[in-house]
Backbone as a chain_set.jsonl record, in Angstrom:
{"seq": "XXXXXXXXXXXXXXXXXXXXXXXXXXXXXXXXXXXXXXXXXXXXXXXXXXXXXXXXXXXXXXXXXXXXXXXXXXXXXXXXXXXXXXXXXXXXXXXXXXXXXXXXXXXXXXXXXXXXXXXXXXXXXXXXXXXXXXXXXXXXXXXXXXXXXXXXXXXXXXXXXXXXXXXXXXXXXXXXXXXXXXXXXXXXX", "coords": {"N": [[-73.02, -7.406, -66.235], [-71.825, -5.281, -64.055], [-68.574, -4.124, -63.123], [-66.822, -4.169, -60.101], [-64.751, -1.702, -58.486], [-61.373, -2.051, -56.631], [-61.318, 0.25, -54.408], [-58.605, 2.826, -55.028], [-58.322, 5.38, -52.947], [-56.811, 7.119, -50.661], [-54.462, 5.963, -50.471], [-50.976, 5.102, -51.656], [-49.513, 5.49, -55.19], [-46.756, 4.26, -56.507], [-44.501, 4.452, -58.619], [-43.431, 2.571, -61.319], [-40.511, 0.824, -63.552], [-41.403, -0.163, -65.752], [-43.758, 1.702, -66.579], [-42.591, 4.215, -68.004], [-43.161, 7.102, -69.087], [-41.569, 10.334, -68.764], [-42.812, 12.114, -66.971], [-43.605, 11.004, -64.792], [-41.627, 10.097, -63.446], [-40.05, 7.841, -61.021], [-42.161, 8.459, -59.5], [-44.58, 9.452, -56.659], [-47.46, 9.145, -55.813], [-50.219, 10.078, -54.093], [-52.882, 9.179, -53.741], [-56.833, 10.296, -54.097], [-59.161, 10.687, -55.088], [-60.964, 7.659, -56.168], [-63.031, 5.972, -58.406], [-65.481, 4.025, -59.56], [-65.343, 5.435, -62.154], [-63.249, 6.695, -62.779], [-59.168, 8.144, -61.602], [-57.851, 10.57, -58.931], [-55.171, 12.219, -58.053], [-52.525, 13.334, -56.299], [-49.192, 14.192, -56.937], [-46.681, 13.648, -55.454], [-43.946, 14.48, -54.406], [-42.008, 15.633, -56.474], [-40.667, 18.697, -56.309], [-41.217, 21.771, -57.9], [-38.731, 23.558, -59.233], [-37.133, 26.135, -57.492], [-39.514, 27.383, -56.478], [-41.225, 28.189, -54.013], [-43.337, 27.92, -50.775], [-44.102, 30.667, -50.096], [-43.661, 32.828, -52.418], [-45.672, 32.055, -53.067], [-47.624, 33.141, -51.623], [-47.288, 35.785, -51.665], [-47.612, 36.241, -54.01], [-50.5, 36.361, -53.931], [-51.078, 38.083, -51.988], [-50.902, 37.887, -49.332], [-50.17, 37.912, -46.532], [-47.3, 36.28, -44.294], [-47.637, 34.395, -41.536], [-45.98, 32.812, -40.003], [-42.741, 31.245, -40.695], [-41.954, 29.579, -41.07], [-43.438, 27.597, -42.974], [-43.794, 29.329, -45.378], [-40.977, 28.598, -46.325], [-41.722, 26.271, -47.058], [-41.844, 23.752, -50.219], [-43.381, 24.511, -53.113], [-45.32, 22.095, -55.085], [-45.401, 20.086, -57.875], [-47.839, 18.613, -58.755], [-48.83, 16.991, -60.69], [-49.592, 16.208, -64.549], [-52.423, 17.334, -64.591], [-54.936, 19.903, -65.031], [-52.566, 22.414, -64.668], [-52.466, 25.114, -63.223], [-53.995, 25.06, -61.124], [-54.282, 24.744, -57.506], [-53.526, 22.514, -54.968], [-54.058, 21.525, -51.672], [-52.844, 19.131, -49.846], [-53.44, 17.827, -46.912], [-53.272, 17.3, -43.217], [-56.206, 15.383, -40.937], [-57.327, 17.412, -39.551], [-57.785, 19.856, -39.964], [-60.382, 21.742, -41.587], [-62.677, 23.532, -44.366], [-65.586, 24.767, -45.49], [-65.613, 23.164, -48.513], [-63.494, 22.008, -48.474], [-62.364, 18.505, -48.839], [-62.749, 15.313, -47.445], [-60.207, 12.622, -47.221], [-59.789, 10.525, -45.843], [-59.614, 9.082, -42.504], [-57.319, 10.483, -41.707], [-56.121, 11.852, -43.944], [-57.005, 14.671, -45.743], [-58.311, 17.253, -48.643], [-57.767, 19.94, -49.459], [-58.544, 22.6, -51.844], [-59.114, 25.806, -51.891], [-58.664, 29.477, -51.948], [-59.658, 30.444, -49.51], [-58.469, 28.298, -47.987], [-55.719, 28.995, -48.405], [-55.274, 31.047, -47.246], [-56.021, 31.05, -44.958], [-53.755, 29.027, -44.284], [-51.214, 30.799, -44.43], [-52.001, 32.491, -42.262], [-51.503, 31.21, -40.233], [-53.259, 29.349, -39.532], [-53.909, 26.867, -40.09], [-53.529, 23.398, -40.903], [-52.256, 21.223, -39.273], [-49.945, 19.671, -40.242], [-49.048, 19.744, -44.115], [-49.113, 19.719, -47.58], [-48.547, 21.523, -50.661], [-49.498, 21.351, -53.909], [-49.421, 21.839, -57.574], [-51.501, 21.441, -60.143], [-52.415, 17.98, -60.854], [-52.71, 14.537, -61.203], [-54.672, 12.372, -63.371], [-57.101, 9.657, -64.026], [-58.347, 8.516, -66.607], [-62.065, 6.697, -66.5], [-61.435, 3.184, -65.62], [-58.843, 3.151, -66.628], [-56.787, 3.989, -64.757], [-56.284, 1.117, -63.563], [-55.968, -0.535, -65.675], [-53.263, 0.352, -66.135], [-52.238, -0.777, -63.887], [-52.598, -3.189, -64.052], [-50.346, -3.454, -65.781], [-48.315, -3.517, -64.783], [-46.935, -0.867, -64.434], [-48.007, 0.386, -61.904], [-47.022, 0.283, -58.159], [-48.926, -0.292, -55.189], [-49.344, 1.032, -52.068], [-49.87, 1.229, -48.753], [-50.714, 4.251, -47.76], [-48.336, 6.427, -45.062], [-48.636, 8.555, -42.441], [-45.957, 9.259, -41.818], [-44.747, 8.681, -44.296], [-45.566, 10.896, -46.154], [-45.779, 13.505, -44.893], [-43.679, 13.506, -43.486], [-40.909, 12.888, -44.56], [-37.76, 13.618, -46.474], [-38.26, 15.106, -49.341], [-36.708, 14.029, -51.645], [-36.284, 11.627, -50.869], [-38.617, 9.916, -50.724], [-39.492, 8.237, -52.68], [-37.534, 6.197, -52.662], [-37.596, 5.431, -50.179], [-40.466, 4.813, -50.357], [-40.375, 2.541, -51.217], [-38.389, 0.546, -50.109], [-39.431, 0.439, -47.462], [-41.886, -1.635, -48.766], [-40.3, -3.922, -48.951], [-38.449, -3.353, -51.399], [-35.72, -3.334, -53.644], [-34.55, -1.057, -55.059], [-32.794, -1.121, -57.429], [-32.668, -3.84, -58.722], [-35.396, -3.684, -60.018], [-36.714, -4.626, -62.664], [-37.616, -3.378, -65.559], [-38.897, -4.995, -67.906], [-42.173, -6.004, -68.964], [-45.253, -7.911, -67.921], [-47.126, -10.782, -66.84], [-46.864, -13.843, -64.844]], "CA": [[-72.734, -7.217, -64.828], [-71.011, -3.864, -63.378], [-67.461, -5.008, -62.411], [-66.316, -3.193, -58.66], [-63.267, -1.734, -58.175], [-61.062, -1.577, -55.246], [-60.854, 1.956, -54.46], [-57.117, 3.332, -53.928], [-58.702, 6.255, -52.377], [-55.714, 6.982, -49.261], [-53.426, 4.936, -50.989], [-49.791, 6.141, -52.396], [-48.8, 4.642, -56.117], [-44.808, 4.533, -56.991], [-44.106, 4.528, -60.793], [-42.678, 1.256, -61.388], [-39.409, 1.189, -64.613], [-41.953, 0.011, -66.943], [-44.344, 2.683, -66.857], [-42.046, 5.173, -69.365], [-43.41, 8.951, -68.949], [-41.151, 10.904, -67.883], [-43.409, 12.842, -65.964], [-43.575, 10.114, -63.713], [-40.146, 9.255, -63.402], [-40.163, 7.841, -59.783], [-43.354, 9.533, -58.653], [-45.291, 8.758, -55.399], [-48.954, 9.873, -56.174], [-51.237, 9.934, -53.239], [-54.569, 8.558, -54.206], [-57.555, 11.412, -53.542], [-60.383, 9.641, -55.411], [-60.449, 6.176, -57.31], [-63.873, 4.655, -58.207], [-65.571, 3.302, -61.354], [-65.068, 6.769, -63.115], [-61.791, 7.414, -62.845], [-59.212, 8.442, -60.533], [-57.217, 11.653, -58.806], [-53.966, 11.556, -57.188], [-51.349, 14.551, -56.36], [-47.705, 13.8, -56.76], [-46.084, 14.084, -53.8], [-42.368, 14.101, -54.837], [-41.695, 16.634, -57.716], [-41.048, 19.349, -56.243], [-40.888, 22.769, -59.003], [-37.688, 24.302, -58.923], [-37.148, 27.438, -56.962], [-40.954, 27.937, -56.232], [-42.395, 28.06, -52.43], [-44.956, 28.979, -50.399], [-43.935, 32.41, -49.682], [-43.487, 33.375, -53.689], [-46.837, 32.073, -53.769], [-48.597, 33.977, -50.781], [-46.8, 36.961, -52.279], [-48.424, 36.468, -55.446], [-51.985, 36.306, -53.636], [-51.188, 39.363, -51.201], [-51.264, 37.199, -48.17], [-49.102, 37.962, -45.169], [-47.447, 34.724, -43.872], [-47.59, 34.353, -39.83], [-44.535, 31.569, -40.052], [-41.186, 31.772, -41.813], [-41.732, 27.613, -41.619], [-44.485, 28.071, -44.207], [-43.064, 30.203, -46.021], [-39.779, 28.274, -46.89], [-41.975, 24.761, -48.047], [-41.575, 24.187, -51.416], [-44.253, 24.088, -54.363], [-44.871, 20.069, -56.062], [-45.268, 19.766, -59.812], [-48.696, 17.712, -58.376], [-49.373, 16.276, -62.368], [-49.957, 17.499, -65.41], [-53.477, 18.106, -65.175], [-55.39, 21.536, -64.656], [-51.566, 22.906, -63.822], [-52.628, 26.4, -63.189], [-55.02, 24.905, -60.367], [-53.857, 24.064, -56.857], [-54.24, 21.652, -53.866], [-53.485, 21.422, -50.431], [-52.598, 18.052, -49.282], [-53.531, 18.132, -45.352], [-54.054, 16.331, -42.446], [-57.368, 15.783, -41.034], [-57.911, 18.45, -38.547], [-58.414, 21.096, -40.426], [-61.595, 21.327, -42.359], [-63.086, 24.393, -44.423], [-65.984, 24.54, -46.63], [-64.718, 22.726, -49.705], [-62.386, 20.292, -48.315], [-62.829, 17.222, -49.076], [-62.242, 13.815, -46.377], [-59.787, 11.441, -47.762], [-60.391, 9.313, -44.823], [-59.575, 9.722, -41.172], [-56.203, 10.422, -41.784], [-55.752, 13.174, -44.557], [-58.149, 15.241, -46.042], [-57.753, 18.013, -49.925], [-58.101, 21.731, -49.695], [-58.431, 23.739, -52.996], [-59.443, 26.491, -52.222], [-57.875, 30.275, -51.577], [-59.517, 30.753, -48.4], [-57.695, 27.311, -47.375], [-54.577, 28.969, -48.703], [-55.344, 32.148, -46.698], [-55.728, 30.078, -43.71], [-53.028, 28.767, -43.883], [-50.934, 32.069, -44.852], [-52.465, 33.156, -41.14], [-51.407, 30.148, -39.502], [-54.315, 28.635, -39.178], [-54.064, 25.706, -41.349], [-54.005, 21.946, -40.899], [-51.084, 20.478, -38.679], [-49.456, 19.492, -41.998], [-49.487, 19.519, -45.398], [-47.762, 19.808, -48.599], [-48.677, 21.906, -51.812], [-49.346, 21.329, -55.412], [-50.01, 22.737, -58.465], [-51.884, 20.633, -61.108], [-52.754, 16.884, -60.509], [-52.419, 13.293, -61.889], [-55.59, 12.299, -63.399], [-56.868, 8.72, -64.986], [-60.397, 8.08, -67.409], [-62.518, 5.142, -65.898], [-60.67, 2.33, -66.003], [-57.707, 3.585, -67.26], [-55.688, 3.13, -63.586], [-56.695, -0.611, -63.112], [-55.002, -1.322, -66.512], [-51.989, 0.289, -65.927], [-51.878, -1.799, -62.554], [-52.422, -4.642, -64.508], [-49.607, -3.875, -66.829], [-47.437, -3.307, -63.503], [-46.632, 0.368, -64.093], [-47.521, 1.332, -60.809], [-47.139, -0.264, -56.664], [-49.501, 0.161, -54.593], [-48.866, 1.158, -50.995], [-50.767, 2.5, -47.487], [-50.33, 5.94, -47.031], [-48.228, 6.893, -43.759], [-48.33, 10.014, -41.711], [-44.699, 9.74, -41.808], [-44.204, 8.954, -45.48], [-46.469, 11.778, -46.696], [-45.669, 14.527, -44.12], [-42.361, 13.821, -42.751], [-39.912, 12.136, -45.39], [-37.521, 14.362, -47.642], [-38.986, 14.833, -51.117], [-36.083, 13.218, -52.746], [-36.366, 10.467, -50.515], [-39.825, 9.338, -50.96], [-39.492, 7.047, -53.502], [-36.705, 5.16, -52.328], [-38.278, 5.043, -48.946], [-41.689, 3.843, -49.802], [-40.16, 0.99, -52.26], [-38.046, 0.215, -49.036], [-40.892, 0.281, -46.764], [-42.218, -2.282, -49.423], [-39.134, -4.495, -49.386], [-37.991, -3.657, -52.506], [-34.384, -2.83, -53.688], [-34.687, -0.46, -56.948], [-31.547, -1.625, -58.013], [-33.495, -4.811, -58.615], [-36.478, -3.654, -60.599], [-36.531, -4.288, -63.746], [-38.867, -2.746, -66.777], [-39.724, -5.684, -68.445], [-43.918, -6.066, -68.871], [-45.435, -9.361, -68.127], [-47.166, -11.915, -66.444], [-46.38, -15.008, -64.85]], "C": [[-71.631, -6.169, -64.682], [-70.153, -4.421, -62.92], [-67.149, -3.806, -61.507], [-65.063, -3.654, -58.77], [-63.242, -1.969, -56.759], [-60.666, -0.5, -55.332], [-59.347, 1.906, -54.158], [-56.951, 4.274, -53.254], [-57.44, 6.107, -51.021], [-54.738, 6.192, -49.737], [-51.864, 5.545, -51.954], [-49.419, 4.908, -53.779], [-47.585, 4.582, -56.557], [-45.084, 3.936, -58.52], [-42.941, 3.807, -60.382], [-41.662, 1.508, -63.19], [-40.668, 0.753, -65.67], [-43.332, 0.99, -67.585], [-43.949, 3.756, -68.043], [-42.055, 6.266, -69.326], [-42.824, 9.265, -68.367], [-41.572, 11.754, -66.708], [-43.985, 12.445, -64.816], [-42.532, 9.821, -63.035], [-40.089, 9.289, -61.735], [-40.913, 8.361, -58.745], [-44.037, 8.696, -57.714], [-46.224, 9.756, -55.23], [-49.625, 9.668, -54.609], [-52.955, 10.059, -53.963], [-55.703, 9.703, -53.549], [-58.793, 10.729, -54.147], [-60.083, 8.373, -56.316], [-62.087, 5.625, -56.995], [-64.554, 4.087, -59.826], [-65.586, 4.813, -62.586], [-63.911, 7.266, -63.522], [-61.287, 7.625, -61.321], [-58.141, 9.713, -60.449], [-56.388, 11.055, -58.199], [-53.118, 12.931, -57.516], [-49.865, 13.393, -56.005], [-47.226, 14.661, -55.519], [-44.455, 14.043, -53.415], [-41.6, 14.676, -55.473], [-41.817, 17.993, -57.129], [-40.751, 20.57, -57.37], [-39.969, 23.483, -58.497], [-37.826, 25.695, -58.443], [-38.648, 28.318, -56.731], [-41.243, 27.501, -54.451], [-43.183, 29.044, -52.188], [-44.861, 30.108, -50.444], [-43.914, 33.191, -50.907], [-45.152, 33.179, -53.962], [-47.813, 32.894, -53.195], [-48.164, 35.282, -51.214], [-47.465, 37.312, -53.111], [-50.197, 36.944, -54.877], [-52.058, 37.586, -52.528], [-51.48, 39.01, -49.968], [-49.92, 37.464, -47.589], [-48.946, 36.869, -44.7], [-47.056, 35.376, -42.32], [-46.383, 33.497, -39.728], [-44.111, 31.264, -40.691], [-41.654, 30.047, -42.395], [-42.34, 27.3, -43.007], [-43.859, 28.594, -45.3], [-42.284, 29.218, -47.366], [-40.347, 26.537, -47.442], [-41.765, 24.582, -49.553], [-43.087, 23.65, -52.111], [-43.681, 23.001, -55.166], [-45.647, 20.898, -57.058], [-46.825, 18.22, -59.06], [-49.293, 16.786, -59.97], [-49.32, 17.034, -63.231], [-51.226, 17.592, -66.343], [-53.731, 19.408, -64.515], [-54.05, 22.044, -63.568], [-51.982, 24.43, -63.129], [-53.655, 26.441, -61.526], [-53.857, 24.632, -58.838], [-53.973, 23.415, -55.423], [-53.388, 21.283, -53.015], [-53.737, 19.891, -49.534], [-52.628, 18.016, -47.567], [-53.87, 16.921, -44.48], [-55.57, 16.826, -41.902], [-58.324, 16.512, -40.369], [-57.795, 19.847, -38.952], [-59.302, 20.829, -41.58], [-61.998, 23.266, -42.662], [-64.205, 24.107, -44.921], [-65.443, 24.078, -48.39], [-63.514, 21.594, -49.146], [-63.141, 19.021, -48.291], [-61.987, 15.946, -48.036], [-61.715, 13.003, -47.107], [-60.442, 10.148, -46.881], [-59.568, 9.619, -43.448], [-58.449, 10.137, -40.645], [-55.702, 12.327, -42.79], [-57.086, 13.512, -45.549], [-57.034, 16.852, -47.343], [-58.973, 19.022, -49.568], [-57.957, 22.062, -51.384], [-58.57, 24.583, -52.846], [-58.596, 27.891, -51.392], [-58.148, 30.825, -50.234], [-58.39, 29.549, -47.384], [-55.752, 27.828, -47.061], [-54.168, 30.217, -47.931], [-55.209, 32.008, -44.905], [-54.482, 29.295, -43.21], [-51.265, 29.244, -43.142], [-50.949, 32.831, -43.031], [-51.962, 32.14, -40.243], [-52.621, 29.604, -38.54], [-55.252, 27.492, -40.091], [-53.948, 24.708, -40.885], [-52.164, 22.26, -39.954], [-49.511, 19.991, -39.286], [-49.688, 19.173, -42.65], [-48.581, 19.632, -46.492], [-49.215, 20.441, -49.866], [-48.668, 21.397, -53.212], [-50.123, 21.681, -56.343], [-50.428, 21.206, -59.635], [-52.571, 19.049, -60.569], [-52.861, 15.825, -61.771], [-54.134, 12.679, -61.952], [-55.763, 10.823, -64.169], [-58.857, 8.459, -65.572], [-60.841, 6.745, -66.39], [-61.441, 3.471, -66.735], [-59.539, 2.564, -66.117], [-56.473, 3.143, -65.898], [-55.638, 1.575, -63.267], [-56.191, -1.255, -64.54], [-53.951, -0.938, -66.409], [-51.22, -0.517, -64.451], [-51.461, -2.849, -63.174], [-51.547, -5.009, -65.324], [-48.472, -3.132, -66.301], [-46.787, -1.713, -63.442], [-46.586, 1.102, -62.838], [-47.709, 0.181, -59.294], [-47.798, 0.267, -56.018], [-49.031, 0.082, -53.209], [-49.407, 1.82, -49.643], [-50.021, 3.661, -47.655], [-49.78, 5.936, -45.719], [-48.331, 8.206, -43.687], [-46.556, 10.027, -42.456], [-44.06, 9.941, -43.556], [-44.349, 10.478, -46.588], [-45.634, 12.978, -45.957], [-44.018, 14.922, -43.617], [-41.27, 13.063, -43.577], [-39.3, 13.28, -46.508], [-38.629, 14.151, -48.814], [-38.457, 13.888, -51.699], [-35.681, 12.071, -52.187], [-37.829, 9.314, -50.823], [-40.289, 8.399, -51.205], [-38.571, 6.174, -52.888], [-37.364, 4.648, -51.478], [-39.295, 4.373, -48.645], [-41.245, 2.712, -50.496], [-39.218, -0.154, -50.664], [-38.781, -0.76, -48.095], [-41.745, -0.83, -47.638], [-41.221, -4.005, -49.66], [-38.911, -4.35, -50.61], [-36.508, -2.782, -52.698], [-34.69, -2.346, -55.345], [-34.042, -0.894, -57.685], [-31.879, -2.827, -58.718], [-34.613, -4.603, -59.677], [-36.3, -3.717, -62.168], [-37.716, -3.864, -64.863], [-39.155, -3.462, -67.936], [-40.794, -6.052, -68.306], [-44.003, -7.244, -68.661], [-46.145, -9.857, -67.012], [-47.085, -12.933, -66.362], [-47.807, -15.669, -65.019]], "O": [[-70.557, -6.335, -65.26], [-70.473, -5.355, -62.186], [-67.172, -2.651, -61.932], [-64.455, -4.71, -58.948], [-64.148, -2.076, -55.932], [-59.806, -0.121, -56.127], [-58.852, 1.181, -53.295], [-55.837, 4.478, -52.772], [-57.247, 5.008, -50.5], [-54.11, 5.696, -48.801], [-51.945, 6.39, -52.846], [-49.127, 3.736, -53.539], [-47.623, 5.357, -57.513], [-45.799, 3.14, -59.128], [-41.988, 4.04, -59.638], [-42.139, 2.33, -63.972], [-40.825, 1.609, -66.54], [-43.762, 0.97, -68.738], [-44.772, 4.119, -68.883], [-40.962, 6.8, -69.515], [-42.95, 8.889, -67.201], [-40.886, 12.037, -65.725], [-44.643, 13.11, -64.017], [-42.629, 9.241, -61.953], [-40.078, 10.353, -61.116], [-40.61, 8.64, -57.585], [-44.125, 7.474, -57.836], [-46.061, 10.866, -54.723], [-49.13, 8.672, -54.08], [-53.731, 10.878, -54.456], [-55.432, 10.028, -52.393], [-59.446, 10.123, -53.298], [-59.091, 8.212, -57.028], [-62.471, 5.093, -55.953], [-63.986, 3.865, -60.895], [-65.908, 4.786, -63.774], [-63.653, 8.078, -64.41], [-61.942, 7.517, -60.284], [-57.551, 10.043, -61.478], [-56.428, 9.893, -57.794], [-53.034, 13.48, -58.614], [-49.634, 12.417, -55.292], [-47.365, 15.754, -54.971], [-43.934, 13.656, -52.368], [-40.406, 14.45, -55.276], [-42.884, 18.581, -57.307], [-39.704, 20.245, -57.93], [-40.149, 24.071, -57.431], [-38.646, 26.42, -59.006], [-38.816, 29.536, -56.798], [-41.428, 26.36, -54.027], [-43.584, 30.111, -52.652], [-45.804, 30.687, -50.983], [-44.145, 34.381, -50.691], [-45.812, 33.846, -54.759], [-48.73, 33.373, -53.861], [-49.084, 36.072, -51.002], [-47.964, 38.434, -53.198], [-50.899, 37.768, -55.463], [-53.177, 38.025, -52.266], [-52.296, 39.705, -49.363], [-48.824, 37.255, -48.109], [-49.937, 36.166, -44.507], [-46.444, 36.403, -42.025], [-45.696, 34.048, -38.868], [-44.746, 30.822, -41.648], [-41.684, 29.528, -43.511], [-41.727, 26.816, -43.959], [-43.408, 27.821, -46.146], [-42.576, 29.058, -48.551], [-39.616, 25.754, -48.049], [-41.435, 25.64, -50.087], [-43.74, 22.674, -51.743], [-42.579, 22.791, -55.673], [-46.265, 21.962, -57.013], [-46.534, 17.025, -59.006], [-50.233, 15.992, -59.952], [-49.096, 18.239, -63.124], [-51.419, 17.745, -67.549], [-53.004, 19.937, -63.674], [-54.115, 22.127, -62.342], [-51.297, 24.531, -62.111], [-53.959, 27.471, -60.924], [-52.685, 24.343, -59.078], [-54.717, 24.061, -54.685], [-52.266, 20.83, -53.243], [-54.659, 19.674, -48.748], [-51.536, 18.246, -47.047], [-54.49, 15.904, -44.791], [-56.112, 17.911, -42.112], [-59.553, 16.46, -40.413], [-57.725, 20.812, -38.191], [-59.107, 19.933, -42.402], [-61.812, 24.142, -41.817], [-64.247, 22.879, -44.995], [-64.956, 24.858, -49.209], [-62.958, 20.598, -49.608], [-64.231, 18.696, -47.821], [-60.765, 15.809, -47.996], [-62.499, 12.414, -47.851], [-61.222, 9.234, -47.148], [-58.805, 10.583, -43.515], [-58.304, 10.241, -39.428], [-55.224, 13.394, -42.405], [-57.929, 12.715, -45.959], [-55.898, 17.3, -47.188], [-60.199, 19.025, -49.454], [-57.013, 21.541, -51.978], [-58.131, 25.093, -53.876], [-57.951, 27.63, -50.377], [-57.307, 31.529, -49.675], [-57.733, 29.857, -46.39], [-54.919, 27.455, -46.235], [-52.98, 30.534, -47.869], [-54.584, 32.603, -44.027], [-54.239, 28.996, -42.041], [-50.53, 28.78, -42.27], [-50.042, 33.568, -42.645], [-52.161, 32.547, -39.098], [-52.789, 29.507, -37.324], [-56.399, 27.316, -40.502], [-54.476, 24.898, -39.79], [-51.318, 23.15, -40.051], [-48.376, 20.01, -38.809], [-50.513, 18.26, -42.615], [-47.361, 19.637, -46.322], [-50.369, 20.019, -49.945], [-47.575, 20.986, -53.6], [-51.33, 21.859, -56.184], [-49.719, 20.214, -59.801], [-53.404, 19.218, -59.678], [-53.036, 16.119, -62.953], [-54.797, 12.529, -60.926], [-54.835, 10.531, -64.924], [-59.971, 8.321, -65.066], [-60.091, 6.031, -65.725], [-61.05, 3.061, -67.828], [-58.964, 1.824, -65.318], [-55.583, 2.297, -65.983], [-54.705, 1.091, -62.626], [-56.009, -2.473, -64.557], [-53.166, -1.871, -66.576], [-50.039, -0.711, -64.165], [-50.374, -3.413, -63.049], [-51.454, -6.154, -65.768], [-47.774, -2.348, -66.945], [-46.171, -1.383, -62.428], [-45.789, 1.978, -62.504], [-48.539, -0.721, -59.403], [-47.593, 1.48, -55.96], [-48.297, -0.877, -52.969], [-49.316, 3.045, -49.562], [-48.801, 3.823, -47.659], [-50.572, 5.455, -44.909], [-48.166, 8.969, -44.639], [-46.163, 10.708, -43.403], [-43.313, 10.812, -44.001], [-43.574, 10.931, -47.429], [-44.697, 13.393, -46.639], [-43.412, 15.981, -43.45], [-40.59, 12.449, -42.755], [-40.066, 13.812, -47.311], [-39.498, 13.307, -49.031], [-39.088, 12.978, -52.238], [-34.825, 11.398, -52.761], [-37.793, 8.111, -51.083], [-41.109, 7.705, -50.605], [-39.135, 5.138, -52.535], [-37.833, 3.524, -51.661], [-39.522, 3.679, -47.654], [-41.944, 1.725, -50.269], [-39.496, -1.321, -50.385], [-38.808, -1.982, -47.945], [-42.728, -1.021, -46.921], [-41.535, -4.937, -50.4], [-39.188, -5.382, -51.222], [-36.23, -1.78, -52.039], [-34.938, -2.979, -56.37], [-34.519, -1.171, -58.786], [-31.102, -2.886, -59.671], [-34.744, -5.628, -60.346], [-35.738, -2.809, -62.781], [-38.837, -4.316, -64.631], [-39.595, -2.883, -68.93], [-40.819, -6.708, -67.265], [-43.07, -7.951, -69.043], [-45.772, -9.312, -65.973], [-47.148, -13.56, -67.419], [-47.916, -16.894, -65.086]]}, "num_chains": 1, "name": "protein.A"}
């Protein structure tokens, strides 16, 4: 018998103390697919030092229409296919190639998205990243089970409108939880 997941599709995960990788260290993934294959998720928290948009529309020969743009900064979205990158949006903007999270936020890849946006004529908001957090089938539903990561709704506000280097605190908050508190011993009761 085929065991069903629950998707975390729209869903944000926080890297709990016993997880370990540093390349997690306090990360708040946003869930993009999750089903019996595996799942995607951009970090939404990391951002890469001294990189934004405007170094990057530079690079691509794109004129930006708004300084605001401009001055966002480039996330450290995982460390898979880094060289790749994806536009975290809400869900009123749509190109060919975007993909519907759900009625809420919706993933650009692609360079007309990034050209579009470059023109100001991009999504409402969004956030940048390069690479992405990736897991084999199965592979996320045991590290759940071996408490590494919290699961959590997605807000507008957490996603869109919360410092970076607040994020984490904020959604563990938003969770009742006091970090101070957590500890990184494995286990069930």
């Amino acid at each position: 018998m085929e065991k069903k997941i629950n998707s975390l599709k729209g869903k944000l995960l926080l890297s709990m103390p016993a997880l370990g990788d540093p390349r997690f260290y306090h990360a708040v993934i946003f869930i993009c697919a999750h089903d019996e294959t595996g799942a995607m998720g951009i970090i939404i928290n990391h951002p890469l030092p001294g990189m934004k948009m405007g170094d990057l529309f530079s690079e691509l020969k794109f004129n930006v229409a708004n300084n605001r743009i401009a001055t966002l900064p480039v996330l450290s979205g995982g460390p898979v296919e880094t060289a790749r990158g994806f536009l975290l949006h809400t869900a009123d903007f749509s190109l060919p190639g975007t993909i519907p999270v759900d009625e809420k936020f919706s993933v650009s890849s692609t360079t007309d998205a990034l050209e579009a946006v470059a023109k100001g004529e991009g999504p409402k908001e969004m956030l940048f990243a390069v690479g992405y957090a990736g897991w084999g089938a199965g592979q996320l539903d045991d590290e759940l089970h071996e408490n590494a990561w919290m699961v959590l709704d997605a807000s507008y506000e957490l996603v869109f409108n919360t410092e970076i280097a607040d994020k984490w605190d904020r959604a563990m908050a938003r969770n009742g939880i006091d970090p101070a508190r957590l500890s990184s011993d494995i286990g069930n009761a």
